[in-house]
N, C-alpha and C positions, 0 to 999 in steps of 0.2 A: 504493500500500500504506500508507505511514504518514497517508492523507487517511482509510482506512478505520479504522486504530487512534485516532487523534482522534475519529473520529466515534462508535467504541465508547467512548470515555471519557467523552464527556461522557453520554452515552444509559445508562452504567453497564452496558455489554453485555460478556458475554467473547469475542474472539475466535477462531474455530476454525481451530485451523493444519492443515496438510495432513495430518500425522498422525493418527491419531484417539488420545484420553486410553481406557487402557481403562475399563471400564466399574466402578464400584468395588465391586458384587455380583460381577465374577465373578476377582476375586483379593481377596491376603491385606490385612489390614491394613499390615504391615510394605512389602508392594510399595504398598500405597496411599499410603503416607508418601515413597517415592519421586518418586512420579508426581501427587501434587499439584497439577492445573495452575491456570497463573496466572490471574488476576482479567483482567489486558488483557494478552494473545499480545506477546511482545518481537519489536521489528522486524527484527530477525537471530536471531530461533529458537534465542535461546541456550540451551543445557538449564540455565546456573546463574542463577538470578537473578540480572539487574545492580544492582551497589550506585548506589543514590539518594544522593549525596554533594547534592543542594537541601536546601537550608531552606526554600523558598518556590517554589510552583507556576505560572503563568503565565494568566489566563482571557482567553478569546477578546472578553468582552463584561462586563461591569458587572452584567448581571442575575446571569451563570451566577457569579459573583465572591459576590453577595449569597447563592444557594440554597447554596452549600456551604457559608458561615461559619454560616449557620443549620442547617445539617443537614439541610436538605432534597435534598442528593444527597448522594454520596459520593466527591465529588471530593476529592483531594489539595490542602490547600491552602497546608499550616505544616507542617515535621517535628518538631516538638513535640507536635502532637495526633495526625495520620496520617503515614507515611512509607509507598510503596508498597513496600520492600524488608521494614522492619518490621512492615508489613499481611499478605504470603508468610508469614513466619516465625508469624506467629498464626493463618492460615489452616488451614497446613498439619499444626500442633497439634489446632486445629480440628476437623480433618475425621477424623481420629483418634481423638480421643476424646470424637467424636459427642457434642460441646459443645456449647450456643447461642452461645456467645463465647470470644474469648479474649484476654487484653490484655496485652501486652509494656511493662514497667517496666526499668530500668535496672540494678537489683541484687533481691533476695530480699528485704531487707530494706524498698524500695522496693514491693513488691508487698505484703507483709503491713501498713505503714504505709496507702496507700493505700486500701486493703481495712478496716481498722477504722476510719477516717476516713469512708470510705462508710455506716458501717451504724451507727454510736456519733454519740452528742452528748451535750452538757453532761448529767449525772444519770444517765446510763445505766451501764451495765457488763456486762464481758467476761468468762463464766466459764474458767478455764484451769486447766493444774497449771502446781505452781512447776517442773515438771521441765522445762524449756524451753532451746532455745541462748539464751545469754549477752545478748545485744542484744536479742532479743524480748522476755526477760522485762524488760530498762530501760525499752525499748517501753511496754509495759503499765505497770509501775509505778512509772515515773519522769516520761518524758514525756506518755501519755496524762492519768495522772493532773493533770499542773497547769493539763489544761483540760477537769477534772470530769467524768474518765471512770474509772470506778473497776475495777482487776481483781480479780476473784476466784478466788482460787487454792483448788483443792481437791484431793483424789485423785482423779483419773477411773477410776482401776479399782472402785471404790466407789460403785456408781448412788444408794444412797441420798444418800451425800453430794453427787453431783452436783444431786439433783433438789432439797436444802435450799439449795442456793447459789442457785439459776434463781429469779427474781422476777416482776414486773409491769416490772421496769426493763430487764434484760436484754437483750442487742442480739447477742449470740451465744456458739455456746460455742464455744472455739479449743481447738487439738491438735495436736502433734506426731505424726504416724503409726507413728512411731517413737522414742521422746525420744532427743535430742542432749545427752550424751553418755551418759544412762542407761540406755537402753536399754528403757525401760519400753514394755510395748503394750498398748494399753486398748481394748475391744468396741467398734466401730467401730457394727455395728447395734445393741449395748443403749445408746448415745450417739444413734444416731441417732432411736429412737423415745422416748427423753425429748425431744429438740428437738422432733420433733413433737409431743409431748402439750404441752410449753409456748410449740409456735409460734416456736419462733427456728429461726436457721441453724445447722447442724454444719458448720461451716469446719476448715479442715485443710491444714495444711504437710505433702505431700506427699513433700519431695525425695527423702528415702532409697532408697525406689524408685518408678523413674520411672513413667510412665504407659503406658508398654508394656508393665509387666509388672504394674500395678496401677491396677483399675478404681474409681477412684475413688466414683463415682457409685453401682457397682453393691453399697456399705457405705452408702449411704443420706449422703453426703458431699455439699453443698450447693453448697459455694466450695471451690475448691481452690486453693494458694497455691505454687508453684516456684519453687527459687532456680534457673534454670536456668543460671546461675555453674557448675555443677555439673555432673551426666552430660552436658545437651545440649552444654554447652562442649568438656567432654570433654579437651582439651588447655589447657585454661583459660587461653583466649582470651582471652575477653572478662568483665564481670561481666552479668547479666541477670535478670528477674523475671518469674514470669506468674501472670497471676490466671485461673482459667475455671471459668467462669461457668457450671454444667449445665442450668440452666432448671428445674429439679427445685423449687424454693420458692414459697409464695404468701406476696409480700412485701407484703398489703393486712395484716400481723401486724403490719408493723413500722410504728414512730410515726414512725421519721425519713424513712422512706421512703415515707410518705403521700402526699403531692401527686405521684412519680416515680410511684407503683402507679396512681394514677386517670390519668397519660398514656399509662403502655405496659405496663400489668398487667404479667406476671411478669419484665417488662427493667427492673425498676425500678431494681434494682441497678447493673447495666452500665447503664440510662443516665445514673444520677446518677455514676457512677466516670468514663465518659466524656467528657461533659459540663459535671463542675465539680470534680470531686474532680482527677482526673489531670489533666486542659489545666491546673487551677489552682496546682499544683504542681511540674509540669513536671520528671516524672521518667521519661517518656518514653524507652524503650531506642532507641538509635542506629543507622542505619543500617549504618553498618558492623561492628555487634558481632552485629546480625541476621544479617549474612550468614555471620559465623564460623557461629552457633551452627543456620543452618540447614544448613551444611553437616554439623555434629556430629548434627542429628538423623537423618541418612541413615546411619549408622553406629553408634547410642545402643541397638539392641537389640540388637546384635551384643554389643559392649564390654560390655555391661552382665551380659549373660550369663557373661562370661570370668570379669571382676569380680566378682560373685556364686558362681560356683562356686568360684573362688580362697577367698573368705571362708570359705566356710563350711569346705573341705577345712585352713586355716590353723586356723582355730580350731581343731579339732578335733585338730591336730597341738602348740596352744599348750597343751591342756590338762594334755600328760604333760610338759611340761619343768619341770626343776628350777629354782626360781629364780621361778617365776610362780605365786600365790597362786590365782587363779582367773581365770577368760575369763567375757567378756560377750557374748552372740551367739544371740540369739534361733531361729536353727537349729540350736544343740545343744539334740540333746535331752533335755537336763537340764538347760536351763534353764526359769525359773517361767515365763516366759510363752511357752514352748514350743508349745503346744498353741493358742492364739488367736493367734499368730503364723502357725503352718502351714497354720489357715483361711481368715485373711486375704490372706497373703500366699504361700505356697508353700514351699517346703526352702528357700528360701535368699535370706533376708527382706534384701536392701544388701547392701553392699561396706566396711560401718564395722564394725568389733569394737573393744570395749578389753579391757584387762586389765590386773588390779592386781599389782603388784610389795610387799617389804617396806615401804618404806621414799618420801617424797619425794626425798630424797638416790638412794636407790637407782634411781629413775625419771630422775634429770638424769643420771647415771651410763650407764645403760645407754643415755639417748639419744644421750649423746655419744659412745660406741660404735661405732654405726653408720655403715657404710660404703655402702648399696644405699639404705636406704629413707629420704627428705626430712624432716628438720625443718620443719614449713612447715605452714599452717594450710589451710584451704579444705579441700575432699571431692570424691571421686571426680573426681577430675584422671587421667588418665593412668597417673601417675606414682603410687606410694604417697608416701604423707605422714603424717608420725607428730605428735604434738604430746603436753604434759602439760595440758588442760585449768582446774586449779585454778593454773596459775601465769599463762596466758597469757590463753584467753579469759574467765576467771573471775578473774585474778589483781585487778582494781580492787575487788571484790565482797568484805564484810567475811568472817572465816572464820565467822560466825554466819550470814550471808547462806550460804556454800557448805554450810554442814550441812545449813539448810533445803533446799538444791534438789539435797543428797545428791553433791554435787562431792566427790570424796574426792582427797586429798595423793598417794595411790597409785596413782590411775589414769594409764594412759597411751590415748589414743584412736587408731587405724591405721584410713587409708583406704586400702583395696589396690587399686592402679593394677592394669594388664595387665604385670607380670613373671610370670615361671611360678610355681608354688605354695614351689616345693625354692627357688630363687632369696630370696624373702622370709623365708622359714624358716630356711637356712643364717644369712642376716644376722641373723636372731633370735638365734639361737644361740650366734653369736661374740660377737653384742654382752652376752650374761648372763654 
């Protein structure tokens, strides 16, 4: 038996175990996300992936040593570039959301880094809003910037302003699918068809909600960017990142990715991310924080549904209490971007709400109040987690900087874990 699995690895063949995988037409996607099977059959038919704790794979002979450092098979060679436990966990994404790729980074941050490194160089630039979490937009206008990548901030709900920002230099336009902490949501297809009319990519952070319940591609979304830190951790395990890649672009547009488009047409992207941006950087997610967060993904439509409907029945209980000036939450229906929220995304757009209080003073007050819900930064954990945005993740940022990107002194930002709805509500309650 294990002369048979050797001999599918190196031949790059899947093994069929005595089971059969059912077939993936005739169940749901959710059971498909279960039943994933592996690349090469484990030699004791374990149903969990075994964690790959190697850094360094073994070849039978010098040539098959040579084909895989060059990429001409897809042997395992470094856990740096490929891990077989980290290769499941991107598969499995994969097959899901009927990707051509998908590539596992080590943080969120990690993934969107990596991803404008692939597609920017010197003179080019990135249209965005300033409405951004905190580290993206330093991203963009700190660090890209002082090696001649310039971002361009505008209002994306505003296509004319979008399409006076877009140039001859442009390398994509980036977005929040839902801004962190504002809550802002912008026409995902009226975005998508200026990227086509000027031939770049609509790239798009994703995380708010996951990809179970939002089809990325099907808004005309290009690159999609996950902190999967987040729902797939789910108990925030580990930190992690995905990039995927829908095959949906013709990157013969882009200048920097000229020479990748004339070797693998539309993999130009994934193969220069592959190939020299990621191995060269080596941010590469771990093998054991794969295996957390593939377990989280057998459970992430579940949770996320709880999560979701928790949100929105809060919000909508935060809006009559005394003591709270107004609620942010894109499934009330009175909020402005109500109506493109509910076609993009459905009644019950994440698991983040904020809502502003009188006062700064009044917002450390009532955080320090509470007795149920986490002080504590990160999103969609489990657990809920409250934080003051303009003190902590914005707190290095001048207060001329947080006017621009609309951080207000009064906001408080709540990620609602899985406690019951009355549970998070009572603690509101006591804590005003």
């Amino acid at each position: 038996m294990y002369d048979t699995f050797a001999l599918a690895k190196k031949q790059n063949k899947t093994v069929t175990m005595n089971r059969q995988t059912p077939h993936r037409k005739n169940i749901s996607k959710e059971s498909g996300l279960l039943h994933t099977p592996y690349t090469v059959a484990d030699a004791h038919n374990a149903l969990t992936m075994p964690v790959y704790n190697s850094v360094a794979f073994e070849f039978d002979t010098a040539e098959a040593m040579a084909e895989a450092f060059c990429g001409r098979t897809n042997d395992h060679y470094y856990s740096r570039i490929t891990n077989p436990t980290v290769q499941y966990l991107e598969e499995r994404v994969r097959s899901f959301t009927d990707a051509m790729s998908v590539t596992a980074l080590n943080s969120g941050m990690a993934a969107i880094t990596n991803t404008f490194l692939t597609i920017a160089s010197q003179g080019s630039n990135i249209v965005t809003s300033p409405h951004l979490f905190g580290n993206t937009y330093s991203l963009l206008k700190n660090t890209l910037s002082a090696f001649g990548v310039e971002a361009r901030f505008c209002d994306l709900t505003d296509v004319d302003q979008v399409r006076s920002a877009i140039d001859g230099n442009t390398s994509a336009l980036f977005l929040e699918i839902i801004t962190n902490p504002q809550m802002e949501v912008a026409g995902l297809k009226a975005l998508s068809d200026i990227c086509k009319e000027a031939a770049i990519p609509l790239i798009a952070d994703t995380t708010i909600i996951p990809f179970t319940h939002f089809a990325a591609k099907d808004f005309g979304v290009n690159i999609e960017i996950i902190s999967s830190t987040k729902y797939i951790s789910g108990g925030a395990t580990g930190l992690g990142g995905l990039i995927i890649d829908h095959g949906i672009f013709d990157w013969s547009a882009s200048s920097v990715l000229q020479n990748w488009y004339r070797q693998t047409r539309n993999h130009a992207f994934t193969t220069r991310l592959r190939k020299e941006i990621h191995r060269n950087i080596g941010a590469y997610m771990t093998p054991q924080v794969a295996a957390m967060q593939t377990l989280g993904l057998e459970t992430l439509h579940v949770r996320y549904e709880r999560q979701a409907t928790t949100t929105l029945e809060l919000a909508r209980r935060l809006q009559n209490l005394e003591g709270i000036i107004s609620v942010n939450y894109p499934g009330l229906e009175n909020n402005p971007y109500h109506t493109i929220s509910n076609d993009q995304f459905g009644k019950t757009p994440g698991a983040m709400l904020t809502f502003d209080l009188i006062s700064r003073e009044a917002c450390f007050t009532f955080l320090n109040r509470l007795k149920l819900i986490r002080r504590a930064t990160n999103l969609f954990d489990n657990k809920s987690l409250i934080i003051h945005p303009a003190s902590t993740i914005y707190g290095s940022f001048t207060e001329e900087q947080r006017e621009n990107m609309h951080i207000k002194q009064q906001t408080i930002r709540l990620s609602v874990g899985l406690e019951p709805t009355d549970d998070l509500f009572n603690d509101i309650m006591q804590a005003l």
